[in-house]
C-alpha positions as CSV (number, residue, x, y, z in Angstrom):
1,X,10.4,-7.0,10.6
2,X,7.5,-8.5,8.8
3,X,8.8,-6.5,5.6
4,X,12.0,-8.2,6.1
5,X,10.4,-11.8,6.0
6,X,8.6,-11.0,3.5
7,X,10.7,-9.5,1.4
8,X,12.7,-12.6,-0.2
9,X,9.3,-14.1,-0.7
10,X,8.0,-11.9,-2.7
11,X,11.1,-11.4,-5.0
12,X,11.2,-15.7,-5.7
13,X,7.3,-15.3,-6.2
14,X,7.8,-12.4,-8.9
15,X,10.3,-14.4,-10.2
16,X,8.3,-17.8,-10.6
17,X,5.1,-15.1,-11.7
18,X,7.3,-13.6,-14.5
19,X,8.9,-17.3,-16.0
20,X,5.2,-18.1,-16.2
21,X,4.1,-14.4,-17.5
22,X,6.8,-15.2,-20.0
23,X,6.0,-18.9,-21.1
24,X,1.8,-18.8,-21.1
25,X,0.8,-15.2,-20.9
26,X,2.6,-14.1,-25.0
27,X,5.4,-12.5,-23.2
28,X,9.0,-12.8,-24.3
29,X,7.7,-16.1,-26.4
30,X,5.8,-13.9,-28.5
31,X,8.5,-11.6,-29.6
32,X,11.2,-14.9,-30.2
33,X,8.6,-16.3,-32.5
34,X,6.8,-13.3,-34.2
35,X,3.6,-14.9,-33.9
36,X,2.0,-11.3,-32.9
37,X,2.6,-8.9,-36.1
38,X,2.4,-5.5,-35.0
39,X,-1.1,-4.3,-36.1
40,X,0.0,-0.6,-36.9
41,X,-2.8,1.2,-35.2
42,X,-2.7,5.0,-33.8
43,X,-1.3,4.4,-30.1
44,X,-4.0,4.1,-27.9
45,X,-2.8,7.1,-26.2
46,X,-1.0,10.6,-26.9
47,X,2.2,9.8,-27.4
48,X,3.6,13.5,-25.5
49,X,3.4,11.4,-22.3
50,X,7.0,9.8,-23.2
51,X,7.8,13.9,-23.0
52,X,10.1,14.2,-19.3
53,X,7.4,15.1,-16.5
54,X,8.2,17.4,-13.3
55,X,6.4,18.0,-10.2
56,X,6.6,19.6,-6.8
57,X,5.7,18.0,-3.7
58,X,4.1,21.6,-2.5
59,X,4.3,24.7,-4.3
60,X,2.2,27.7,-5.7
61,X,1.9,29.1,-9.1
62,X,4.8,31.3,-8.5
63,X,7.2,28.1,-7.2
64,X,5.9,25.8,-9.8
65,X,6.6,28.2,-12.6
66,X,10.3,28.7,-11.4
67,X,10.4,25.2,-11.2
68,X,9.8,24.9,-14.9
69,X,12.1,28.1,-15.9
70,X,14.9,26.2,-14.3
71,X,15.2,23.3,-16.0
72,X,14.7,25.0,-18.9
73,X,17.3,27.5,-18.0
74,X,19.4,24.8,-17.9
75,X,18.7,23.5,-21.6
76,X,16.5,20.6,-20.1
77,X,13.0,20.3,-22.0
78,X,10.1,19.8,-19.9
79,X,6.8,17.8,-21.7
80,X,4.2,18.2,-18.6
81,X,3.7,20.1,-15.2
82,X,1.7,18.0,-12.5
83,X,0.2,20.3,-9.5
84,X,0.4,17.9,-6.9
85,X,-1.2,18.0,-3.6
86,X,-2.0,20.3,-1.9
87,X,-3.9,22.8,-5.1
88,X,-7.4,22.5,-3.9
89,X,-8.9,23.9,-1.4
90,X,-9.4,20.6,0.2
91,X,-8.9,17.5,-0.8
92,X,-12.4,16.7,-3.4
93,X,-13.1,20.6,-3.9
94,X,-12.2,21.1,-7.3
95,X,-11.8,25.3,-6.4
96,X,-7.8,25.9,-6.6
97,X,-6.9,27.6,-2.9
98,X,-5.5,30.6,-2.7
99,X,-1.2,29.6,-3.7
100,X,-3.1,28.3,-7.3
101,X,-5.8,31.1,-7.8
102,X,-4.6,31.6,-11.0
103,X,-4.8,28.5,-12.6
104,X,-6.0,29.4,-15.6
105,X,-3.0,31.3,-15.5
106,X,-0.7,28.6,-15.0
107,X,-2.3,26.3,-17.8
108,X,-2.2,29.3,-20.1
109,X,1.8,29.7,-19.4
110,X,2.2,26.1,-19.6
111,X,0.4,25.3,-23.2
112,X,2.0,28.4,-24.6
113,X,5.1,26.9,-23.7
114,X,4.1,23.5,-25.7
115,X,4.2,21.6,-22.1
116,X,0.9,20.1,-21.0
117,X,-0.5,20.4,-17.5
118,X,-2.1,17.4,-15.0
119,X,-3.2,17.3,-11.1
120,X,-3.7,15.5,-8.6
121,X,-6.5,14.0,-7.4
122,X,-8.3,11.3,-5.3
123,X,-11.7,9.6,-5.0
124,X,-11.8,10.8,-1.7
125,X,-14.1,13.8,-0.5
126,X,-12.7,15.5,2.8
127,X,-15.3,17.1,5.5
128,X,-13.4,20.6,4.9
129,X,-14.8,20.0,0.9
130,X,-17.0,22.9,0.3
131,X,-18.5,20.3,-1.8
132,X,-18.9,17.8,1.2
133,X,-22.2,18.9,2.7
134,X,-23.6,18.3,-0.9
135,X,-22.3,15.1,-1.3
136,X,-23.3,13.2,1.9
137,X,-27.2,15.0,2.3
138,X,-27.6,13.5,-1.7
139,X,-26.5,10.0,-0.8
140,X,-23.5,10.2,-3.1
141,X,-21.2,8.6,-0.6
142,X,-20.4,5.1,0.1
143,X,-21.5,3.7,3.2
144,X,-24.2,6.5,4.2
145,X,-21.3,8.9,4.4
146,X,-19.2,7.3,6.8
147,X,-16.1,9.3,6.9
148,X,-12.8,7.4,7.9
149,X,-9.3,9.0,8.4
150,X,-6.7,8.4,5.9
151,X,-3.2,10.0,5.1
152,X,-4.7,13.3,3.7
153,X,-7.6,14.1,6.1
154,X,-10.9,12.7,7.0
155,X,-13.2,12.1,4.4
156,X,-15.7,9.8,2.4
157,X,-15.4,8.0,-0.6
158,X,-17.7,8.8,-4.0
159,X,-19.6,6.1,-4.9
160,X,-19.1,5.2,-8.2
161,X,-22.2,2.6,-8.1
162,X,-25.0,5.5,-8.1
163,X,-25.1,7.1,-11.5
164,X,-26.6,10.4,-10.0
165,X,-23.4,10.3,-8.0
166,X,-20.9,10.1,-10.8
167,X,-23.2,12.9,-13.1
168,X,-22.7,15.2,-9.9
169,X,-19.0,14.5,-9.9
170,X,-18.3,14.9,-13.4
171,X,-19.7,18.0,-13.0
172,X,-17.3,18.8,-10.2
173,X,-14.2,17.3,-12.9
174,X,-15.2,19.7,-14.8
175,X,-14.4,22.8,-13.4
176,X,-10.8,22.2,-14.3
177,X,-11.0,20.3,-17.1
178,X,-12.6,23.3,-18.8
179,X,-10.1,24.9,-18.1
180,X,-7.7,22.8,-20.0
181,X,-6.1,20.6,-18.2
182,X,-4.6,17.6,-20.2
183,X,-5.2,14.6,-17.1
184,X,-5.0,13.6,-13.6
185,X,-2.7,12.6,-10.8
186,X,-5.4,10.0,-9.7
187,X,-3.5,9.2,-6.1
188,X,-4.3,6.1,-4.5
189,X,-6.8,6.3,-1.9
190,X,-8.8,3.4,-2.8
191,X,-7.6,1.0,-0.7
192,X,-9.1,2.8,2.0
193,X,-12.8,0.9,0.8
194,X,-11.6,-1.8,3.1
195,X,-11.8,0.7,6.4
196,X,-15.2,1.4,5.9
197,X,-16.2,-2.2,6.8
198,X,-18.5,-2.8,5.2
199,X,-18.5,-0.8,2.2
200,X,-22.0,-0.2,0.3
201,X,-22.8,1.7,-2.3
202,X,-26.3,2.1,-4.6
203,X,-25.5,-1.0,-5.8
204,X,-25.2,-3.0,-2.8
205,X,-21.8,-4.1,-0.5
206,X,-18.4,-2.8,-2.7
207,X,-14.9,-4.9,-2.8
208,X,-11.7,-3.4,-3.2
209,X,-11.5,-4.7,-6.5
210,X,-15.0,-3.6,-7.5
211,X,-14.4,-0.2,-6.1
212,X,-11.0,-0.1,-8.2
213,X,-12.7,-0.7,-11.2
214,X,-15.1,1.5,-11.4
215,X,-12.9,4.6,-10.3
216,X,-10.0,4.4,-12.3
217,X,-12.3,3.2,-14.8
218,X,-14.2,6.5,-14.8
219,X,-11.6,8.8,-14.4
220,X,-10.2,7.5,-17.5
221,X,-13.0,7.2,-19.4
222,X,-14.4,10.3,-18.5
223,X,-11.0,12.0,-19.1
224,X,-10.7,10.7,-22.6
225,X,-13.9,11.5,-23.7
226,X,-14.0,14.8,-22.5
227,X,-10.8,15.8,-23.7
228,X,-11.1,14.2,-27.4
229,X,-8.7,11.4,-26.9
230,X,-5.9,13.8,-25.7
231,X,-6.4,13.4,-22.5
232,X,-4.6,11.1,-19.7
233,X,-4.8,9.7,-16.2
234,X,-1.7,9.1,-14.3
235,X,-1.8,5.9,-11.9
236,X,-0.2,3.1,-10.3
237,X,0.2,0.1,-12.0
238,X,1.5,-2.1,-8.8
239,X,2.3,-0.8,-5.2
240,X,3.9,-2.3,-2.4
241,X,1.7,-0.3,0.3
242,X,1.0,-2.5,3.2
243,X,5.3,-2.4,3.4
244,X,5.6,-6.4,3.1
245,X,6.9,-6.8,-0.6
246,X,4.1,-7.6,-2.0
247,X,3.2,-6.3,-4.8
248,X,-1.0,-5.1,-4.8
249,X,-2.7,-4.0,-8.6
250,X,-4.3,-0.5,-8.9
251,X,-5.4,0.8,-12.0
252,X,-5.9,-2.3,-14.6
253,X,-3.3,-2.7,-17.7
254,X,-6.2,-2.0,-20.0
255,X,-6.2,2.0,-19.1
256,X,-2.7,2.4,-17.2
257,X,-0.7,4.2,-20.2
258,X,0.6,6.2,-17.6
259,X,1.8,4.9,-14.1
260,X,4.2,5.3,-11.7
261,X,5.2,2.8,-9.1
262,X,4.8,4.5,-5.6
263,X,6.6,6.5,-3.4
264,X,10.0,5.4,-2.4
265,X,13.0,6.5,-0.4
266,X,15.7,9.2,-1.4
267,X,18.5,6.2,-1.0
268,X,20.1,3.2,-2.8
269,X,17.4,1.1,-0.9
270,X,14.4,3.3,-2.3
271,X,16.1,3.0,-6.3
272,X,15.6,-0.7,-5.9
273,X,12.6,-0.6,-4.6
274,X,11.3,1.4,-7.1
275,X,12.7,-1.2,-9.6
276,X,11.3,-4.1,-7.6
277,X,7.9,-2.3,-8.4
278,X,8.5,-2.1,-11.9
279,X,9.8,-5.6,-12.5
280,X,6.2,-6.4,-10.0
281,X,4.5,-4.6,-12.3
282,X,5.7,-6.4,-15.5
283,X,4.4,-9.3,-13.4
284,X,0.9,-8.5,-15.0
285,X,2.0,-7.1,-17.9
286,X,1.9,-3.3,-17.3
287,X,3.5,-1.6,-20.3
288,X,4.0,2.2,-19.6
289,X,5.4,3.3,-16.1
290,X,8.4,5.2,-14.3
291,X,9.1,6.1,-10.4
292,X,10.0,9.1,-8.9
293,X,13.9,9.9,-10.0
294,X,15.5,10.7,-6.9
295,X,12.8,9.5,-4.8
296,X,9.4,10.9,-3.0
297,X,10.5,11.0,0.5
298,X,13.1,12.7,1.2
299,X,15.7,11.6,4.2
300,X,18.9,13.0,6.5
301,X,20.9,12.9,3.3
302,X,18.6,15.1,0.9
303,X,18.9,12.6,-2.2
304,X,22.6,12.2,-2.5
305,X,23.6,13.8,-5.8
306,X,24.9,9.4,-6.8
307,X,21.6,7.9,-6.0
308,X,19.4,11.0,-8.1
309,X,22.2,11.0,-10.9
310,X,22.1,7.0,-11.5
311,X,18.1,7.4,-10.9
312,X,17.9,10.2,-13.8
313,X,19.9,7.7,-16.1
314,X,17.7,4.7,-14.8
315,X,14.6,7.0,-15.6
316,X,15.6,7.7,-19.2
317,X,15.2,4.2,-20.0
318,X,12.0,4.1,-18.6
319,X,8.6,4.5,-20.9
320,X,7.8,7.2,-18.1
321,X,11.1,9.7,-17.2
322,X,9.5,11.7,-14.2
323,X,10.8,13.8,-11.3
324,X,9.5,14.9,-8.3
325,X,9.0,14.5,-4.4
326,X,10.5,15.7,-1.4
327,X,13.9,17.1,-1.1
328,X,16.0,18.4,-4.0
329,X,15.2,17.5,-7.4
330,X,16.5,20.0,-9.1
331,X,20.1,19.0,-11.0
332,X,21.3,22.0,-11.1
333,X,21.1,22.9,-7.6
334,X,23.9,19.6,-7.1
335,X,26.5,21.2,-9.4
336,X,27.6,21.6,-13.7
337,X,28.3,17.7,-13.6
338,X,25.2,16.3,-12.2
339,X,23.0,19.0,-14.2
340,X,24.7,18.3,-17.5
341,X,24.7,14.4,-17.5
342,X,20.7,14.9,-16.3
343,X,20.4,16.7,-19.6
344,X,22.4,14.5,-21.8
345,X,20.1,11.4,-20.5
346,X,16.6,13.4,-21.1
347,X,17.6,14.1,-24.7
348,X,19.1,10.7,-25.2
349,X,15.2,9.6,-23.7
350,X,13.4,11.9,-26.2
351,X,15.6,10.8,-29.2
352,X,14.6,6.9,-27.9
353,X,10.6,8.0,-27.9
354,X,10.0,6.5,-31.5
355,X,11.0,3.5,-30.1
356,X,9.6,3.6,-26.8
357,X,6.5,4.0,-28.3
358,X,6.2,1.7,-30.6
359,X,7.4,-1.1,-28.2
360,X,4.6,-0.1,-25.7
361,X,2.2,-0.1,-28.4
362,X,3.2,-3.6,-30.0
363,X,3.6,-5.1,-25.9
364,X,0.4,-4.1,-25.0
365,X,-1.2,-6.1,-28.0
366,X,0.8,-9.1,-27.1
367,X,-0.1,-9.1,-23.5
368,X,3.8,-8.5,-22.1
369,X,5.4,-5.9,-20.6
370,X,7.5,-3.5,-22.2
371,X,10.3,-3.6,-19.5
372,X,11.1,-7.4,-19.2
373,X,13.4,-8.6,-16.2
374,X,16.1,-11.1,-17.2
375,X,17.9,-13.3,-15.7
376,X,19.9,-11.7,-13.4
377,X,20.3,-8.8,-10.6
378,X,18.2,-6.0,-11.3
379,X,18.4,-6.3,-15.4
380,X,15.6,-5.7,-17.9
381,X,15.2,-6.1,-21.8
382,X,13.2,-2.3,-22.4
383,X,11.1,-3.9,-25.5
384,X,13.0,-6.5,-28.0
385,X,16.0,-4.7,-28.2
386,X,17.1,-2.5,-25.5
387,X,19.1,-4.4,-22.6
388,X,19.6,-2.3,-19.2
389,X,21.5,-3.1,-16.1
390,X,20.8,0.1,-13.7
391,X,23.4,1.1,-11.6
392,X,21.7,0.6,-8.0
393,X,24.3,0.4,-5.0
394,X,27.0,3.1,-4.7
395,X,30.6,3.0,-6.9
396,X,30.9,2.5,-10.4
397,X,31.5,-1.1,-11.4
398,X,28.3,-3.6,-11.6
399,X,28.4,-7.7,-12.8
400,X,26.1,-8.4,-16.1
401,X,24.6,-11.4,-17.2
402,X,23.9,-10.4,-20.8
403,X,20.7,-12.2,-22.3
404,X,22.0,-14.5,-25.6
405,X,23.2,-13.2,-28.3
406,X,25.4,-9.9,-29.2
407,X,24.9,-6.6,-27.2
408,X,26.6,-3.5,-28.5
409,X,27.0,-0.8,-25.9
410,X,24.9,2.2,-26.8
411,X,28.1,4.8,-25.1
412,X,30.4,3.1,-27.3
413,X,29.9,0.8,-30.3
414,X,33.1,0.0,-30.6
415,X,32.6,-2.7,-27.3
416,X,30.5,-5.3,-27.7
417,X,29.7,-7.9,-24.9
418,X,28.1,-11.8,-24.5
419,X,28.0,-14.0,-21.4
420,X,28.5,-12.4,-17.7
421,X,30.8,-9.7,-17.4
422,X,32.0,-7.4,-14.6
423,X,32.2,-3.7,-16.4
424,X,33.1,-0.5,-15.0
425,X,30.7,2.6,-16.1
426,X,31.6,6.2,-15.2
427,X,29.0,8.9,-13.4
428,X,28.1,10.2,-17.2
429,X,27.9,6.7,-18.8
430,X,25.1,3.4,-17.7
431,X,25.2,0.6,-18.4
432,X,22.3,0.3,-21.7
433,X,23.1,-2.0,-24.9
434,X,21.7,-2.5,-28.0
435,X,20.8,-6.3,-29.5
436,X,22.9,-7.5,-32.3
437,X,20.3,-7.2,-35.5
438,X,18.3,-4.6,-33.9
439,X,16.1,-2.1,-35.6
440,X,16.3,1.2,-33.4
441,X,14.2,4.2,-34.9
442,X,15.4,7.3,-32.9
443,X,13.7,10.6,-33.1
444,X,14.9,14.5,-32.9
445,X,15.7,15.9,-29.4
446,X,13.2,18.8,-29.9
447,X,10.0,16.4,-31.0
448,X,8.6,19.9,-32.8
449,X,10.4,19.9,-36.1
450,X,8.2,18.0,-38.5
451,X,10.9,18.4,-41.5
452,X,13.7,16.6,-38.9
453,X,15.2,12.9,-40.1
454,X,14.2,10.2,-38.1
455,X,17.1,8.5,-37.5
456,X,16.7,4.5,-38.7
457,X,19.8,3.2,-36.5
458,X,20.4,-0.4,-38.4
459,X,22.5,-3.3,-36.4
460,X,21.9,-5.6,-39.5
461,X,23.3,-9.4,-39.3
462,X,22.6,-12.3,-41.9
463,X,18.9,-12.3,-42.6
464,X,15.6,-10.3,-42.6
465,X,14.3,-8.4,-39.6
466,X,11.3,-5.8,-39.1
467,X,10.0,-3.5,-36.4
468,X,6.9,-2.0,-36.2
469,X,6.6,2.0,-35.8
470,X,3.8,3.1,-34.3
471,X,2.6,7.1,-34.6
472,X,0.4,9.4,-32.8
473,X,-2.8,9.4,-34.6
474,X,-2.6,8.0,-37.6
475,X,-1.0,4.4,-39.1
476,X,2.7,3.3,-38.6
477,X,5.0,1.7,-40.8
478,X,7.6,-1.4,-41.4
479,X,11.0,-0.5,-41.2
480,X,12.9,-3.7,-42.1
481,X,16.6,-5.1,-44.0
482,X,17.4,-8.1,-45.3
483,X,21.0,-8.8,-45.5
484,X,22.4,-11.7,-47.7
485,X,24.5,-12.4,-50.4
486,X,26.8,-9.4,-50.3
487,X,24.2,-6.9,-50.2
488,X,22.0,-5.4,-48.1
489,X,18.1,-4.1,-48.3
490,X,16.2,-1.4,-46.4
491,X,13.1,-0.9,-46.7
492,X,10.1,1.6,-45.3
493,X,6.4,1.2,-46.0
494,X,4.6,4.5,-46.4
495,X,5.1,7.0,-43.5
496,X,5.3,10.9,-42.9
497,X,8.3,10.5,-41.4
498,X,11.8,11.6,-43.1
499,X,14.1,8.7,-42.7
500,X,17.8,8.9,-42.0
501,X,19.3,5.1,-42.2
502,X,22.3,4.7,-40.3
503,X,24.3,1.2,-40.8
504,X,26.3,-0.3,-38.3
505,X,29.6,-1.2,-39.3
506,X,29.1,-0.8,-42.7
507,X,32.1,-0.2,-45.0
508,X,32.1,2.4,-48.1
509,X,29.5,0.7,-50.6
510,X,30.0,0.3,-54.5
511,X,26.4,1.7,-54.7
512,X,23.4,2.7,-53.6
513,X,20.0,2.4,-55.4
514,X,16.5,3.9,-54.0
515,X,13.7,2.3,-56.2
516,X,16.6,1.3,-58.4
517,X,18.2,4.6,-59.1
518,X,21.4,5.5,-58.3
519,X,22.1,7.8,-55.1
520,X,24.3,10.5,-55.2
521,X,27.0,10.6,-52.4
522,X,27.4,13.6,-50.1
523,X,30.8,14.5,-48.5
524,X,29.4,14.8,-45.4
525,X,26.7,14.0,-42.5
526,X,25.5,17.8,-42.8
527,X,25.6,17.9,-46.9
528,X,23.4,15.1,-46.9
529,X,20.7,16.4,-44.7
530,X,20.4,19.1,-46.6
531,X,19.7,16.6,-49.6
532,X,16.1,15.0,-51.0
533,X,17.8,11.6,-50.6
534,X,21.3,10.6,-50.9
535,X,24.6,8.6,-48.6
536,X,27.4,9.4,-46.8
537,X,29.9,7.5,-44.9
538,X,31.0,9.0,-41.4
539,X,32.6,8.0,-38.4
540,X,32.6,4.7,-39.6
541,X,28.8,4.1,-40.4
542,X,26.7,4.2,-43.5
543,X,23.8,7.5,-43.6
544,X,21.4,7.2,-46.0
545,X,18.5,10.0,-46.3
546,X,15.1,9.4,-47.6
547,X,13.5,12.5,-47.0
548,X,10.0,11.9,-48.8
549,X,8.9,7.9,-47.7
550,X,5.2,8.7,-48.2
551,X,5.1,6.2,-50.8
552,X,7.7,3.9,-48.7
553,X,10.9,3.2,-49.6
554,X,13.2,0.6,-50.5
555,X,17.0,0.9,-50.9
556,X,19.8,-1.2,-52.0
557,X,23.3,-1.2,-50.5
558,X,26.0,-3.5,-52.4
């Protein structure tokens, strides 16, 4: 009931939050103006989290390992494996119980299968820890070792405020992250703090906040370091966990390049809800986030195949595609349909990383989200140039109010839409669009052939306009066109990427020039990717192939 009150509340109060975000905080303002250039840095993380995640609930080696060989069966790639409770012998021991005893095993199978490996943890230490007794005699619990019962057990919190502490339990970290591991599931039992009433550490009495700080800080920092840079930290960015709709902050934007937004419902009600966290968590600028596709508890109906089909297509054009929980969340096991149109959308999201990526990086350094709730039910901008309208009550026809300006519908460029519009989308289409003038670097499904094109998709309208691609570890670049009197200029600064240019609606051109030589034309799509550079015109767009940019580029259409 108190949900229910709440609940409208808290939606005009993310509303209000997100106008002001938007206005004062360098949110949407930002990008209209350009007043932020994109500062072209390595990503501040490793970019293989945009990779699709999968995770059981409960499992063993054997389960989790069938797991993975099913999706792949299927032709779906899988980027990362999280072990999720329960792997450990108790919750704080970091000795894997008897269903993971081989977990050197499993991280073995899983790097040799180029997927990368995180589990779940807290900051909690349970009394059936073997580790427990330690902890509590050496003071390296808050509160004297108060134990309190929370949703896994009954346990006591580290304290983070006594170094000795935090030495001892990096030491305890350790005997998995030498092992290989690539991150943590870092659950959140922190808001337990408040229970132990007071809570006092080394340092003196401990907040919520304070408490918050210093463990997710840790985690991360500790992560990072120890793995080179290459490791992460899964969190939440915002939760709604006391149930009234209000959104409460976990891990701080600074250090969540990973988060998902809770635990919701296997049900229409539990897709929004999810999306209520998400548009919450733009609130305070989070940038890189996802839910659970399909949901994390599972109910009578068993995730109906609608609801975890639109949630897979929802999830694709999130910067975090992830699936797991309770109940089925396998595609296959629904039927062909359901398992081919879950593929279709996790290629379509690795083929969308380039950009994902580089619109997390570039929102991050502007303060603003990277998914941005318009105006509008339940619609978001996914960076500059990506509109999205999930699907999220049952049937197939939605109302759009489409942001200004030109949207092109990414299932069909032929249709283009403006103002509010009632559409119909089938099960294997969603409603995603692409801006009028847009920029859209889309990569290979595979993300492990270095020699692939990068496709440079090119909406071009009078003018200039730039976008800023970010890479993994070293420098980006400035893909950009300026279209004006009867011509039209691309142009790359220097990248290791191969770049395939693909013009919207462009026409058959009376030449093309790269550093003012002439291009020879290919008679086809496939002829010209076998070429150093060269253009093409097929199904009624414009390819041209730069396949050595390291110097950049610059081309001339007429």
């Amino acid at each position: 009931m108190i949900g229910t009150i709440f609940y409208p509340l808290s939606r005009i109060l993310t509303a209000i939050g997100l106008f002001f975000s938007t206005i004062f905080a360098g949110g949407g303002l930002a990008a209209a103006t350009g007043t932020a250039p994109p500062s072209l840095k390595p990503l501040p993380y490793p970019a293989w989290v945009h990779r699709h995640w999968v995770w059981e609930n409960d499992g063993t080696v054997e389960s989790a390992e069938e797991f993975v060989q099913g999706f792949t069966d299927a032709g779906i790639p899988v980027g990362v494996l999280n072990i999720d409770r329960p792997w450990a012998t108790d919750v704080g021991d970091f000795t894997p119980n008897a269903d993971y005893a081989d977990m050197q095993g499993l991280i073995d199978w899983c790097h040799g299968r180029d997927m990368k490996i995180t589990l779940w943890t807290t900051c909690m230490i349970n009394e059936g820890a073997a580790n427990f007794p330690a902890a509590k005699e050496n003071g390296y619990l808050l509160s004297k070792g108060k134990t309190l019962k929370w949703w896994a057990g009954t346990g006591g919190m580290l304290d983070y405020s006594n170094p000795q502490a935090v030495r001892w339990w990096e030491g305890e970290m350790d005997r998995m992250l030498d092992l290989g591991i690539d991150g943590w599931k870092l659950d959140g039992a922190d808001p337990y703090v408040l229970l132990l009433a007071p809570a006092y550490g080394k340092s003196g009495l401990m907040g919520w906040k304070q408490y918050q700080k210093l463990q997710y800080g840790h985690f991360y920092n500790y992560t990072k370091a120890k793995t080179g840079g290459k490791g992460v930290v899964w969190t939440r960015p915002t939760d709604d966990v006391i149930g009234w709709g209000l959104p409460l902050t976990f891990a701080s934007r600074e250090i969540n390049f990973v988060g998902w937004v809770g635990d919701q419902d296997n049900d229409w009600g539990g897709l929004r809800s999810a999306l209520n966290q998400m548009f919450t968590s733009a609130l305070f600028n989070y940038v890189c986030y996802g839910s659970d596709i399909g949901g994390f508890r599972s109910g009578p109906a068993d995730n109906p195949k609608d609801v975890f089909t639109r949630w897979a297509q929802l999830g694709a054009f999130c910067p975090i595609m992830e699936n797991g929980g309770g109940g089925e969340h396998r595609p296959w096991m629904y039927d062909a349909e359901t398992a081919a149109i879950y593929k279709d959308f996790v290629l379509l999201h690795y083929r969308l990383i380039p950009y994902i990526q580089s619109q997390v990086a570039y929102s991050y350094e502007r303060r603003q989200p990277t998914m941005r709730p318009t105006f509008g039910y339940y619609q978001y901008l996914l960076g500059d140039d990506i509109f999205v309208a999930p699907m999220v009550s049952e049937g197939n026809s939605r109302s759009i109010i489409f942001p200004a300006g030109e949207w092109i519908y990414l299932f069909d460029e032929s249709k283009t839409y403006s103002g509010v519009k009632k559409l119909n989308f089938p099960m294997e289409e969603f409603p995603a669009f692409i801006r009028k003038g847009a920029i859209l670097p889309m990569g290979p499904e595979s993300l492990d052939d270095a020699a692939d094109f990068t496709t440079v998709m090119v909406y071009p309208e009078k003018g200039t306009k730039s976008f800023g691609l970010y890479e993994d570890g070293r420098p980006g670049s400035t893909l950009s066109y300026t279209q004006a009197g009867g011509s039209l200029t691309l142009t790359a600064t220097a990248t290791q990427r191969p770049l395939l240019w693909r013009v919207y609606g462009a026409g058959e051109p009376r030449s093309v020039t790269l550093g003012g030589a002439a291009l020879a034309k290919a008679d086809s799509l496939a002829q010209l990717k076998a070429l150093p550079s060269g253009y093409c015109v097929e199904d009624g767009a414009l390819w041209v192939a730069v396949r050595d940019a390291a110097a950049g580029a610059e081309l001339v259409v007429k």
